[in-house]
C-alpha positions in Angstrom: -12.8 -26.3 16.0 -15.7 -26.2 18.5 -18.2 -23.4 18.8 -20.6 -21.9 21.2 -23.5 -19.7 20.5 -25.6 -17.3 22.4 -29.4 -16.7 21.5 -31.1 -13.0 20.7 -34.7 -12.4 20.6 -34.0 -10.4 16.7 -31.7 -9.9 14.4 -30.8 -5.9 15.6 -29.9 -7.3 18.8 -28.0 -10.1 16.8 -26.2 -7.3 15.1 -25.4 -5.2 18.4 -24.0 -8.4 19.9 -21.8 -8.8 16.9 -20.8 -5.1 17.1 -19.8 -5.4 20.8 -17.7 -8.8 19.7 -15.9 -7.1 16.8 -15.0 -4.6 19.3 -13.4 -6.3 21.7 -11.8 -8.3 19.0 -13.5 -11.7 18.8 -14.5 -13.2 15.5 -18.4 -13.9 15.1 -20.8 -15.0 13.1 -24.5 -14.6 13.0 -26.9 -18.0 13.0 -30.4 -18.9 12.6 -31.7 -20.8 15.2 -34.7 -22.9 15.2 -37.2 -21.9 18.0 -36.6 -25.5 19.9 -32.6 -24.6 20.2 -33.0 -21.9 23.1 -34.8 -21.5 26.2 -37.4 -18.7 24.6 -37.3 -19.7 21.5 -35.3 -17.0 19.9 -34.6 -17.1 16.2 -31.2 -15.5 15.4 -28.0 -16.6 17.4 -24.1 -15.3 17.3 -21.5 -18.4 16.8 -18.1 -18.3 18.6 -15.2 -20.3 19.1 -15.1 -22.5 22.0 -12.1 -20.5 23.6 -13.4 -17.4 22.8 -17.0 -17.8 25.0 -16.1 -16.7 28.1 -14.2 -13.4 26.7 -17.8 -12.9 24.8 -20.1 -13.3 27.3 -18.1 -10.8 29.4 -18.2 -8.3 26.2 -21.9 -8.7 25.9 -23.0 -8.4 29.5 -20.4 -4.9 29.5 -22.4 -3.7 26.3 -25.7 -4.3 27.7 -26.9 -6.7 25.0 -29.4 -9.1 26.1 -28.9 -12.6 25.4 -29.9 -16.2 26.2 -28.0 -19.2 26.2 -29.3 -22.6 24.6 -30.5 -25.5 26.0 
């Protein structure tokens, strides 16, 4: 199965995102990320199915959880 990912600058704002997703319903899981992966070079990411992306980056904008995407 493919996944996604979306990029946080720590690991609380790693574990809000995650909240926010197990709230909504949407499996995740949390990632280390080397620095070269993202735009900012952010060290902690949140994995998510393929399908499930667009559903998650609608539940994270909605909880006010800042994120990047990769490269």
């Amino acid at each position: 199965m493919k996944h996604r990912y979306f990029a946080f600058s720590s690991l609380t704002f790693a574990y809000k995102g995650q909240d926010a997703l197990d709230n909504t319903g949407i499996r995740s899981k949390i990632i280390r990320l080397s620095g070269d992966e993202t735009k900012k070079g952010c060290r902690y990411g949140i994995e998510v199915n393929d399908k499930d992306y667009p559903d998650a980056k609608y539940a994270l904008n909605r909880a006010g959880v800042p994120y990047t995407e990769p490269l």
